[in-house]
DRENDO-1510 file (C-alpha; in Angstrom, 1 decimal, always signed):
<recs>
REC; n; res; u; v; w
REC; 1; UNK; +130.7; +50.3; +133.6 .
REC; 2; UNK; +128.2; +52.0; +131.7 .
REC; 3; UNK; +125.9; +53.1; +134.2 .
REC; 4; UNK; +128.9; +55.0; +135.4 .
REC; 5; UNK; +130.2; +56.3; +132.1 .
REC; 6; UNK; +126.4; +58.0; +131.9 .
REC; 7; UNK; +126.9; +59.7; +135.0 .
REC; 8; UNK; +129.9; +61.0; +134.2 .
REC; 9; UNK; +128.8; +62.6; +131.2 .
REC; 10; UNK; +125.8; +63.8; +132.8 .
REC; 11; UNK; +127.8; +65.4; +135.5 .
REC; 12; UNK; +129.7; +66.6; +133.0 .
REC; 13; UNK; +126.8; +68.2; +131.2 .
REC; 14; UNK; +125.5; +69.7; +134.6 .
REC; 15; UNK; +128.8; +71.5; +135.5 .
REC; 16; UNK; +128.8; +73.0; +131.7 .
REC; 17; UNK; +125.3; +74.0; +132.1 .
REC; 18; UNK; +126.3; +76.3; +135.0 .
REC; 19; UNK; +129.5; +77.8; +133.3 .
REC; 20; UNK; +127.6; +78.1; +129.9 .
REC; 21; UNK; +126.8; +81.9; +128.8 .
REC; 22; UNK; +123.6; +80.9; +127.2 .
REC; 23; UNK; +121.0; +80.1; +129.8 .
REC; 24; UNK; +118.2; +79.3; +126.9 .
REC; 25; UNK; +118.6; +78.6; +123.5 .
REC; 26; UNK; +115.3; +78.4; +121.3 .
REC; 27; UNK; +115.6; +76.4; +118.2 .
REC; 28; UNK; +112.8; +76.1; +115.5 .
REC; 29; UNK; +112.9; +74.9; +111.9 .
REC; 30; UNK; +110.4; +76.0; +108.8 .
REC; 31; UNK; +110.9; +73.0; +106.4 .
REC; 32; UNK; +108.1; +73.1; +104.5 .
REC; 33; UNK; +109.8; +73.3; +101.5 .
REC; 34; UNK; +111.8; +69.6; +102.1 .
REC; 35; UNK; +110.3; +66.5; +101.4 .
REC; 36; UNK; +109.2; +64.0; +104.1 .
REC; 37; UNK; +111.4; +61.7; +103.5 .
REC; 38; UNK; +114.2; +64.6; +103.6 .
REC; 39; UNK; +112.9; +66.2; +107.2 .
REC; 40; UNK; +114.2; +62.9; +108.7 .
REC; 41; UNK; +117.6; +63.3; +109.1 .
REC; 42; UNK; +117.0; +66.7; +111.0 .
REC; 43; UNK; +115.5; +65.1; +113.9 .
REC; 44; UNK; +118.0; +65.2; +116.1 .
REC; 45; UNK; +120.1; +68.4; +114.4 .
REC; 46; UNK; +117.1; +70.8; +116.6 .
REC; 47; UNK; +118.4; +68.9; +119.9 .
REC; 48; UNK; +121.9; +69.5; +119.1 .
REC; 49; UNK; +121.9; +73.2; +118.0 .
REC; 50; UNK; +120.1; +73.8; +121.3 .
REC; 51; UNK; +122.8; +71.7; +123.1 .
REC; 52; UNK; +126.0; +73.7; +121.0 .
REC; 53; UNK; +124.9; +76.8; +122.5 .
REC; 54; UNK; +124.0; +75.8; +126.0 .
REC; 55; UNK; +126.6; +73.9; +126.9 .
REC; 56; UNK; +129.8; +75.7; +125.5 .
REC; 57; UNK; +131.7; +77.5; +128.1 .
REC; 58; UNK; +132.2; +80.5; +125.3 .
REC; 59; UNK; +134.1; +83.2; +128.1 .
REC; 60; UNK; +136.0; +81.8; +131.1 .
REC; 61; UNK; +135.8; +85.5; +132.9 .
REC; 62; UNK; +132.1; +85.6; +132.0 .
REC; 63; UNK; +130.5; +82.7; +133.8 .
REC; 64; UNK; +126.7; +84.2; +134.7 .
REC; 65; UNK; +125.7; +85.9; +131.8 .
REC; 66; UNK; +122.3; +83.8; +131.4 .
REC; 67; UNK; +121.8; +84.6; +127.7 .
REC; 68; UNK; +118.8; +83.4; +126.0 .
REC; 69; UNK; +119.5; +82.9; +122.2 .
REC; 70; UNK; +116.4; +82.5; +119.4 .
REC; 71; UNK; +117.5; +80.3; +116.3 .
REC; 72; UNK; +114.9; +80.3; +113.4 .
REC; 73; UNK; +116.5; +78.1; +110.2 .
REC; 74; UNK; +114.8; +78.4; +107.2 .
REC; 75; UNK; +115.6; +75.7; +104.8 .
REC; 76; UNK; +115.8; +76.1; +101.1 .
REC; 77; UNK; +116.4; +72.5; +99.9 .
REC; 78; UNK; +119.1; +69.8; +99.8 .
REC; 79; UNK; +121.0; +67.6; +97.6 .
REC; 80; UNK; +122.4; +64.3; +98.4 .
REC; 81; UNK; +126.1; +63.9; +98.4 .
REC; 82; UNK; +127.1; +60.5; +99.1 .
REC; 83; UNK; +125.9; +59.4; +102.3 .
REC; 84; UNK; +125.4; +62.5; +103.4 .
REC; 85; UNK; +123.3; +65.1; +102.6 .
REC; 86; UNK; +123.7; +69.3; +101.9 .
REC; 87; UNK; +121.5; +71.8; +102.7 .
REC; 88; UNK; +120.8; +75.6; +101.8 .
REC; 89; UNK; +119.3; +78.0; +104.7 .
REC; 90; UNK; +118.1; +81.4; +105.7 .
REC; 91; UNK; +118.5; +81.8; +109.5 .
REC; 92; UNK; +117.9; +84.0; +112.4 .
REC; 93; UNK; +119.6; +84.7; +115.5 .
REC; 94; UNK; +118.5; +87.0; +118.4 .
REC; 95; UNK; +118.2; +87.7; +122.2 .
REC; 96; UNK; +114.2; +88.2; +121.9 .
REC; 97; UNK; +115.1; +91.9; +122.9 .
REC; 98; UNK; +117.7; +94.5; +121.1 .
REC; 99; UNK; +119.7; +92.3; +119.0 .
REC; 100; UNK; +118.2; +90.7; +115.6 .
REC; 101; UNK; +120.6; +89.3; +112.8 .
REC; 102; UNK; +119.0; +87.8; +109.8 .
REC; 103; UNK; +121.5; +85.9; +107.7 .
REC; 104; UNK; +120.6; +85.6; +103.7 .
REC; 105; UNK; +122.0; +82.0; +103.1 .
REC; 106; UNK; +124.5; +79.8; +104.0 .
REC; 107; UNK; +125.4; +75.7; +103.2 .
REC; 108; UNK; +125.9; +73.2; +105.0 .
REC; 109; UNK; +126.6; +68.6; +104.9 .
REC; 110; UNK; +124.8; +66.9; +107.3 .
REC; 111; UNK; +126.0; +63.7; +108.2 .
REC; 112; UNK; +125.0; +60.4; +110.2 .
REC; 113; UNK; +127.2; +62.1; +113.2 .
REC; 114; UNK; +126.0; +65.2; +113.3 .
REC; 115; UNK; +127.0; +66.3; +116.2 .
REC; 116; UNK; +127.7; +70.1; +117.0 .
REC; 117; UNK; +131.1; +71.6; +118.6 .
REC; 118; UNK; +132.3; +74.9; +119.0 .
REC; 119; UNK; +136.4; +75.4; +117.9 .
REC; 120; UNK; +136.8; +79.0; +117.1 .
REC; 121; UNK; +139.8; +77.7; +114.7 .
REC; 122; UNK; +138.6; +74.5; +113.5 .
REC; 123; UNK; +136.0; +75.4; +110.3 .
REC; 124; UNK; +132.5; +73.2; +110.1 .
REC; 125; UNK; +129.9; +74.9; +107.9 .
REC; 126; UNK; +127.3; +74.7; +110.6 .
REC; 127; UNK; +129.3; +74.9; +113.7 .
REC; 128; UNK; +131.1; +77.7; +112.1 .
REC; 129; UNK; +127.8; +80.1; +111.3 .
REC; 130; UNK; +126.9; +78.9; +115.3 .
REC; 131; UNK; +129.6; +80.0; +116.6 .
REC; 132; UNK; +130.1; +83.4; +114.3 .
REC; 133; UNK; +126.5; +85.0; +115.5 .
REC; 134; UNK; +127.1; +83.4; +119.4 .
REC; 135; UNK; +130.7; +85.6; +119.4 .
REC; 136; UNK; +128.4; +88.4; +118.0 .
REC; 137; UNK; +125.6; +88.1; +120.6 .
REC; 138; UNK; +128.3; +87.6; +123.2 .
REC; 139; UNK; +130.0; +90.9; +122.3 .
REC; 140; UNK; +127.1; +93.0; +122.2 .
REC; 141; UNK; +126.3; +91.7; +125.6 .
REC; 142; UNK; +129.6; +92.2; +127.3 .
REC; 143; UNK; +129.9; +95.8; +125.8 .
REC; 144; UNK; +126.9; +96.5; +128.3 .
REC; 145; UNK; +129.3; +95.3; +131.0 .
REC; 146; UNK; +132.5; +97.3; +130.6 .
REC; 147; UNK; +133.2; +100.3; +127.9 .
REC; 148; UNK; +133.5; +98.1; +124.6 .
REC; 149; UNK; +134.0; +95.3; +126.6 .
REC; 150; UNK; +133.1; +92.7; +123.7 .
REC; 151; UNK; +136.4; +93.4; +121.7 .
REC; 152; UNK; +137.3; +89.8; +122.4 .
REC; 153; UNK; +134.4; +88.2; +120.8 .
REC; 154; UNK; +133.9; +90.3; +117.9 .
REC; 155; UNK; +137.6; +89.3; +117.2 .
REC; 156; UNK; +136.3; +85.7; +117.1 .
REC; 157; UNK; +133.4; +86.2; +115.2 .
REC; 158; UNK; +135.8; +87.8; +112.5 .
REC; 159; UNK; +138.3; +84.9; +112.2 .
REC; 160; UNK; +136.1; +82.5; +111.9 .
REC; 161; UNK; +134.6; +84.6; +109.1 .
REC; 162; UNK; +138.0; +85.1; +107.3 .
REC; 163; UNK; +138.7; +81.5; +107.4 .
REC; 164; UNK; +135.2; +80.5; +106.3 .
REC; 165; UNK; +135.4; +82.3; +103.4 .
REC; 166; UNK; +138.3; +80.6; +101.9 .
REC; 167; UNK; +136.2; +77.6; +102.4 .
REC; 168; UNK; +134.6; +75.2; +99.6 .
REC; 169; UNK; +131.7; +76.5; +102.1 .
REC; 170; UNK; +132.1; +80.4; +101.0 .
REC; 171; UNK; +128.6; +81.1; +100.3 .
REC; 172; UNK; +127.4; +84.3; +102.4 .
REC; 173; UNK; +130.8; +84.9; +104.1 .
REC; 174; UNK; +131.7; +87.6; +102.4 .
REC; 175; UNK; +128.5; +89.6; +103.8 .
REC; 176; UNK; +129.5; +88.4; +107.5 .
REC; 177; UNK; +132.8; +89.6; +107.0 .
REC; 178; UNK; +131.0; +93.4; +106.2 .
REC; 179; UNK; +128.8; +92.7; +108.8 .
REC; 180; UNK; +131.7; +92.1; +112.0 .
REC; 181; UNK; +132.5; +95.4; +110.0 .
REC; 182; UNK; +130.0; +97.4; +110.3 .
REC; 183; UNK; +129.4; +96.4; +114.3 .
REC; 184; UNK; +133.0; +96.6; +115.2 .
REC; 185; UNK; +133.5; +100.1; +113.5 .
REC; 186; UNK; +130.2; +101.4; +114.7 .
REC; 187; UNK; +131.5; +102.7; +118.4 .
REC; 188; UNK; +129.0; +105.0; +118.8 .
REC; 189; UNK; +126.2; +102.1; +119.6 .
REC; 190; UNK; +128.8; +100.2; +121.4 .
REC; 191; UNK; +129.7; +103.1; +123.6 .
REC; 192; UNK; +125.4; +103.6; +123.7 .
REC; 193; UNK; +125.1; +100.4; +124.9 .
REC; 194; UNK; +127.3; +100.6; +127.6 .
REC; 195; UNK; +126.0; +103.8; +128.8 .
REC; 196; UNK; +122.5; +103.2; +128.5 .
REC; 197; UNK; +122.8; +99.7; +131.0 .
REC; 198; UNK; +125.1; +101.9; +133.3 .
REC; 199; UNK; +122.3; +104.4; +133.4 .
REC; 200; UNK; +119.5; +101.8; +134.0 .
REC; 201; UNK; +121.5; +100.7; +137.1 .
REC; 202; UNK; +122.3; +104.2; +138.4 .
REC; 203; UNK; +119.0; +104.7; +138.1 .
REC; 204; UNK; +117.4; +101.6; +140.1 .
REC; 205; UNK; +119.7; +102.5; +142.6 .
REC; 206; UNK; +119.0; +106.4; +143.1 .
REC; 207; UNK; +122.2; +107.7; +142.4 .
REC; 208; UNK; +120.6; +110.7; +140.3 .
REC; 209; UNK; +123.7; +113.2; +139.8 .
REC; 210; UNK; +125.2; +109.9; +138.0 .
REC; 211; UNK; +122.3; +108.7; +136.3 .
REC; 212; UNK; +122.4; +112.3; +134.8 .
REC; 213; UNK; +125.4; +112.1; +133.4 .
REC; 214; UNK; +124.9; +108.6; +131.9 .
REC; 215; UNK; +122.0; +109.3; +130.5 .
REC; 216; UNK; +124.2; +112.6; +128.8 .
REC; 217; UNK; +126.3; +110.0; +127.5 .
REC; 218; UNK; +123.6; +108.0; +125.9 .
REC; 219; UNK; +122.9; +111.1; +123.8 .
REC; 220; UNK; +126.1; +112.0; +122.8 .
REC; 221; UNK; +126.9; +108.3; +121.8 .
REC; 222; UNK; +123.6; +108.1; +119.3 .
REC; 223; UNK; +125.1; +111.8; +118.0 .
REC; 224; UNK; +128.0; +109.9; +117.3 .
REC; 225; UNK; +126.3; +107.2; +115.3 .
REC; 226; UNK; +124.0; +110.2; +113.8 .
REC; 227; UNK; +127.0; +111.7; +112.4 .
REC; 228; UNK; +129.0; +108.6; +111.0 .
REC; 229; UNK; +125.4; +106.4; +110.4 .
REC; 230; UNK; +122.3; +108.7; +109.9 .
REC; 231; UNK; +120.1; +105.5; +109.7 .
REC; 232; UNK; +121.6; +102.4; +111.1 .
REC; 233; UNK; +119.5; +99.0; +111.3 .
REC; 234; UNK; +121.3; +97.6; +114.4 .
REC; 235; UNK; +120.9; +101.0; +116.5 .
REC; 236; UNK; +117.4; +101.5; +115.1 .
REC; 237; UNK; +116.8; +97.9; +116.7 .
REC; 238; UNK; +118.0; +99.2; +120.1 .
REC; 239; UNK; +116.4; +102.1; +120.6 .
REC; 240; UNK; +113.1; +100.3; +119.6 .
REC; 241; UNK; +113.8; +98.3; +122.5 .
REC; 242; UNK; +115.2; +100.8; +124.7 .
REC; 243; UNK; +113.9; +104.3; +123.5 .
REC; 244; UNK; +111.1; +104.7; +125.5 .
REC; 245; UNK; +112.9; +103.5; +128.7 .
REC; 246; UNK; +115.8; +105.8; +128.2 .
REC; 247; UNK; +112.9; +108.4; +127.7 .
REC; 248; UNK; +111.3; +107.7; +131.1 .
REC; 249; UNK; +114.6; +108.0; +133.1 .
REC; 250; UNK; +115.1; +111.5; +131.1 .
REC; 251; UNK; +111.4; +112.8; +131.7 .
REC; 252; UNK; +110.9; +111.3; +135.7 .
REC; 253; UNK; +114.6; +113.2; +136.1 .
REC; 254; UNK; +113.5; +116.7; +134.6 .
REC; 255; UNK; +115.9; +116.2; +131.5 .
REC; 256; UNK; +114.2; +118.4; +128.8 .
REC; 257; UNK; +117.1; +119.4; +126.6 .
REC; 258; UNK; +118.0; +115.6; +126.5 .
REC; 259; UNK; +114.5; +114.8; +125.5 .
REC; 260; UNK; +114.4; +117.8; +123.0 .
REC; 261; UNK; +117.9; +116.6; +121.5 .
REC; 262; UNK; +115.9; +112.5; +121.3 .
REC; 263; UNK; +113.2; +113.7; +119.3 .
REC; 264; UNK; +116.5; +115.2; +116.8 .
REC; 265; UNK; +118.3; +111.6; +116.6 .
REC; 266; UNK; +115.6; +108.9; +116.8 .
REC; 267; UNK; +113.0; +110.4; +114.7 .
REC; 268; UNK; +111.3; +106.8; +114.6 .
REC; 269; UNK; +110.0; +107.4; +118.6 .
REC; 270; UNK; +109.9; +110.9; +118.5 .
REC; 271; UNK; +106.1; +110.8; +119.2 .
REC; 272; UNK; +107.4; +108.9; +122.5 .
REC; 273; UNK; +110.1; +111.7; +123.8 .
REC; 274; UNK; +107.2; +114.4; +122.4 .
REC; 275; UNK; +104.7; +112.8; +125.1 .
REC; 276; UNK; +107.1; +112.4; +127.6 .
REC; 277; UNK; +108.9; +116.0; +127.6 .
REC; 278; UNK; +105.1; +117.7; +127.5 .
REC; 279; UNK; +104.9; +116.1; +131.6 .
REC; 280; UNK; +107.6; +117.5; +132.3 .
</recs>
C-alpha cells in the first residue's frame, strides 16, 4: 500500500513539474548571523521553497513558460515562540536577467510542518511573500507575451498584499503594496516590454518593415516612462539587460534617428547607442 501511495505522489509531482511556470528555482540562504543550533530547523525550509515554486501550476493558460526564479534569504535573527520559532529576513527574488526585487524585511513562524503552499487567498507569512514576488515575476513575463498581458497576476500579487497587511504579520507590506503600485501604473515599461520581445522575434525571423516599427514602439514606450518616471529602477534594470541588444537591431537595420533619440532616454548606455550609430 505504501509503495503505491509513493508512486502516486511521485506521479503526481511529475505531471506538476510539466504544468509548473517555473522551470528552475534557485534557493540560497546567508545565515551567518543565526546560531548553530538555530540553522537546524531550516534544513529542509531550502528544499521546500525550491519545491513551492516548481511545482505550483501558477497559470492554467500559461503552461510552458519555463521560468527560472533566484531566491537569496538573508536572515536577521529569530526568537522562539513556543514550539515554533520566528524569523526576520531580507530577501531577493529575480529571473538572473531583467527583473531584480530586493525586499527590506519581512517575518515569518516556522514550524515542525513547514511545508510551503501557494493559496492566493489563504495568508501564511512565508507562503504569502512566495507567492506576492512569483505573481510579480509572472506578470512581467506574460506582459512580454501579449500587450500588458500580466494584468491578472499583478492583480494577485496586490491582494495578497492588501490582506497581508492587516496581518499580525504587517511588517514590510505596506512597501509591497507601493511597489504592485508603482509596476502596475508604470505602462510605459510594460508596453516596452512587450514591444521590445515582439521586436526580437520580428527580427530573428526577417520580417524587417515590422521589426522597424517595433523597434519605433520600443522608443516611444521608454518616452513614455521618461515623461512620467525620468529615472526609474525597474526600467533602468531592463534596459541594462536589453539596451545594447535593442541597439544592435536599430544599428544592423540603419535606424539612426532611433539610436540618436536612445542616447536622449537611457543616458546610462549612451556610450553603447554612441558606438553603434558611428557604424552606421
Amino acid at each position: 500500500m505504501l509503495e503505491k501511495l509513493n508512486k502516486y505522489i511521485a506521479l503526481f509531482f511529475f505531471f506538476s513539474l510539466l504544468s509548473a511556470q517555473f522551470k528552475e528555482a534557485s534557493v540560497s540562504f546567508d545565515d551567518r548571523l543565526l546560531k548553530a543550533d538555530e540553522k537546524v530547523s531550516l534544513f529542509q525550509l531550502q528544499n521546500n521553497i525550491k519545491k513551492f515554486y516548481e511545482y505550483t501550476v501558477w497559470n492554467e493558460d500559461y503552461r510552458d513558460l519555463d521560468i527560472n526564479i533566484n531566491v537569496q534569504i538573508l536572515f536577521e535573527g529569530n526568537a522562539n515562540i513556543g514550539s515554533s520559532q520566528a524569523y526576520g529576513i531580507q530577501s531577493l527574488f529575480s529571473n538572473n536577467r531583467d527583473l531584480h526585487f530586493f525586499d527590506k524585511g519581512s517575518n515569518f513562524v516556522l514550524s515542525q510542518n513547514n511545508s510551503l503552499y501557494y493559496d492566493s487567498v489563504y495568508f501564511d507569512p512565508l507562503s504569502s511573500l512566495l507567492g506576492f514576488y512569483g505573481n510579480i515575476i509572472l506578470g512581467a513575463e506574460l506582459d512580454t507575451w501579449s500587450n500588458l498581458g500580466g494584468n491578472s497576476h499583478y492583480e494577485k500579487a496586490r491582494s495578497i498584499a492588501v490582506r497581508a497587511s492587516a496581518s499580525n504579520f504587517s511588517r514590510g507590506w505596506d512597501q509591497r503594496i507601493v511597489l504592485i503600485n508603482l509596476l502596475t501604473e508604470n505602462i510605459g515599461l510594460r508596453k516596452l516590454r512587450f514591444s521590445t520581445y515582439l521586436a526580437y522575434e520580428l527580427f530573428e525571423n526577417g520580417e524587417i518593415d515590422a521589426c522597424g516599427d517595433a523597434l519605433s514602439s520600443i522608443v516611444k514606450n521608454l518616452d513614455e516612462v521618461v515623461d512620467n518616471y525620468n529615472q526609474e529602477n525597474y526600467t533602468n534594470t531592463f534596459l541594462k539587460f536589453h539596451g545594447k541588444k535593442i541597439g544592435e537591431m536599430m544599428q544592423k537595420l540603419g535606424q539612426k534617428k532611433l539610436l540618436q533619440e536612445m542616447i536622449y532616454l537611457d543616458s546610462q548606455r549612451d556610450n553603447i547607442y554612441k558606438e553603434l550609430l558611428s557604424s552606421i
